[in-house]
N, C-alpha and C positions, 0 to 999 in steps of 0.2 A: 689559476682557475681549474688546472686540472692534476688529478692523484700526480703523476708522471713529473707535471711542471714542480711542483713542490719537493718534492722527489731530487730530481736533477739539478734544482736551484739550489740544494745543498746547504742553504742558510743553516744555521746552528741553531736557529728560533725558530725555525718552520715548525709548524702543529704536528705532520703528520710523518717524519721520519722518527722519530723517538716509538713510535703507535708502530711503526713496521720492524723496528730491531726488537722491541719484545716481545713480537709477533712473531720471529724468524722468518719475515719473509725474504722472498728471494728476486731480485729484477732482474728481467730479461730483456737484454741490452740488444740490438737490431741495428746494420748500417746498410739496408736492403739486400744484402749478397749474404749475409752470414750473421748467426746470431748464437751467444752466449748468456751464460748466468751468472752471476754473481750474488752470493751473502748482501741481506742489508748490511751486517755490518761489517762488510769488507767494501762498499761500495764509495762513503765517505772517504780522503784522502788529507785535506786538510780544508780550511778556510774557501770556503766555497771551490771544492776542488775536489772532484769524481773521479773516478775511472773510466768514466766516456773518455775515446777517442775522437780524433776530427772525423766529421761524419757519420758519427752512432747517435742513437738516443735509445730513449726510455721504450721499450716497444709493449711488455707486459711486467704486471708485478703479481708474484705469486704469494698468495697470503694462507700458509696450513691451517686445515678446518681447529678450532678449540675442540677440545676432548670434553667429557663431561664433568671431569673431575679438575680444570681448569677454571681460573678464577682470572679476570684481567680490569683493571682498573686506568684508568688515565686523567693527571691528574693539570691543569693549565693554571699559571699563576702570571696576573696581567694586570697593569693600572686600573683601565676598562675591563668590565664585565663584557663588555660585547665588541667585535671587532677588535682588536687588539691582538700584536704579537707576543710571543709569551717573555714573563720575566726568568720565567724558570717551570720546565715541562718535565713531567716524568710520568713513566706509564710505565705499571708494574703487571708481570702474568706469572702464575703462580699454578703448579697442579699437587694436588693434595691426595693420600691414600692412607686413611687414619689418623690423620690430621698429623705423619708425617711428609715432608717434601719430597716431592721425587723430581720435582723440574721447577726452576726460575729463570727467569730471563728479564729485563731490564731496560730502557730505551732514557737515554736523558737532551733534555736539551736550554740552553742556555748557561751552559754552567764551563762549555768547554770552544774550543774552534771547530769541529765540527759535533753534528748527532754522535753521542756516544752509549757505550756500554760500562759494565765494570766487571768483567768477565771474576773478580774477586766476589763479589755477592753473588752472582750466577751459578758458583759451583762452590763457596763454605756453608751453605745451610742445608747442599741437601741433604738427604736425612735426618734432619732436624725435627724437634714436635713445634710446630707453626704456633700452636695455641702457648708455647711459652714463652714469658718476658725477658729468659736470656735467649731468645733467637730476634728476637726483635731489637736487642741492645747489641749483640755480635752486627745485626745489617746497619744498625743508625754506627757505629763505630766504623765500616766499613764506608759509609758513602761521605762520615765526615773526611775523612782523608782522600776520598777519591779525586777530587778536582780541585785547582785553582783557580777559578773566574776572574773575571774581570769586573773592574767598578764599572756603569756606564750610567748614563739618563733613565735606566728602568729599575736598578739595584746595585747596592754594593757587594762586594764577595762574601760580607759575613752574614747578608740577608739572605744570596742564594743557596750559601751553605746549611742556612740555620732552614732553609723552607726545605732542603733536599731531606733531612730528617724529621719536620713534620708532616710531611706529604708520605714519608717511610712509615711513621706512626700513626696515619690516617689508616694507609691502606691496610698495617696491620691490625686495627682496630675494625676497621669494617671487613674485613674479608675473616675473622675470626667469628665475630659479634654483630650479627646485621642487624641486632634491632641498635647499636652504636651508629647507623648511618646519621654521618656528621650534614647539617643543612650547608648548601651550598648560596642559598639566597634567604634573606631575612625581610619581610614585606610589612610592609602594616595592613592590618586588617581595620575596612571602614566602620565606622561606629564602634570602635572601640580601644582601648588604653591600653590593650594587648598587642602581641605580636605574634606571630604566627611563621613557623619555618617551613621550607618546602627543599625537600633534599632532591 
């Protein structure tokens, strides 16, 4: 129910821990006598397993303002459109200076035992011209290899691998080309044999 509880529950399919490792935020851990910070992504340890000690929690989460030339996308893949935990989460941020890279950062979730990163795509592209299809094919190469998932009731391994690279070529498609923003929802429109998208 709250930022902190999701946070600390540490689940691997939580929404919002993938949203703060590409964020580089930072949580500030509290056990009323003394308090510390830690990296989001030093904060996950494994399978629902934190760096809280007995008696700490989640006290504050510091989230760095976006710059202007920063682009941040996040991307949820779920049976259900609504309510639903993810099959496979990733949230891409991205800052651009002539349409070459000067910062990436990366947030995954469902793909691994806990939130994770790929600190290999965070740091081979930058310098790169974002606008080209070999920088786009160097990060879908890098994020096929990056994980082994698991089959379970929501996807098997070669579905979340195969969505971790079209969710990779979304974001490079919209964050290049914004009149490419892909619809998110497909509706029908009343009175009529058409259909209508709403991104």
């Amino acid at each position: 129910a709250t930022l902190g509880g999701n946070v600390a529950n540490a689940s691997p399919i939580g929404d919002m821990p993938p949203v703060l490792l590409a964020l580089n935020a930072v949580i500030h851990i509290d056990n009323g006598h003394a308090q510390r910070t830690v990296a989001a992504n030093e904060f996950f340890l494994g399978y629902r397993q934190t760096v809280l000690q007995p008696g700490e929690w989640v006290g504050a989460i510091f989230i760095p303002y976006l710059e202007s030339n920063q682009s941040i996308r996040a991307y949820k893949i779920s049976k259900r459109y609504e309510d639903d935990i993810s099959a496979v989460c990733a949230v891409f941020n991205i800052a651009l200076k002539d349409k070459q890279i000067v910062s990436l950062s990366a947030g995954f979730g469902g793909v691994a035992a806990i939130p994770a990163i790929v600190e290999e795509l965070n740091t081979s592209l930058l310098g790169k011209d974002w606008s080209s299809s070999l920088t786009f094919e160097i990060g879908k190469d890098i994020l096929s290899k990056a994980f082994t998932p698991l089959d379970d009731v929501r996807a098997t391994k070669e579905y979340r691998v195969t969505m971790l690279a079209n969710l990779w070529k979304r974001f490079w498609l919209e964050s290049n080309h914004q009149a490419n923003t892909i619809a998110t929802r497909v509706v029908h429109v009343p009175h009529s044999t058409g259909v209508t998208s709403h991104a």
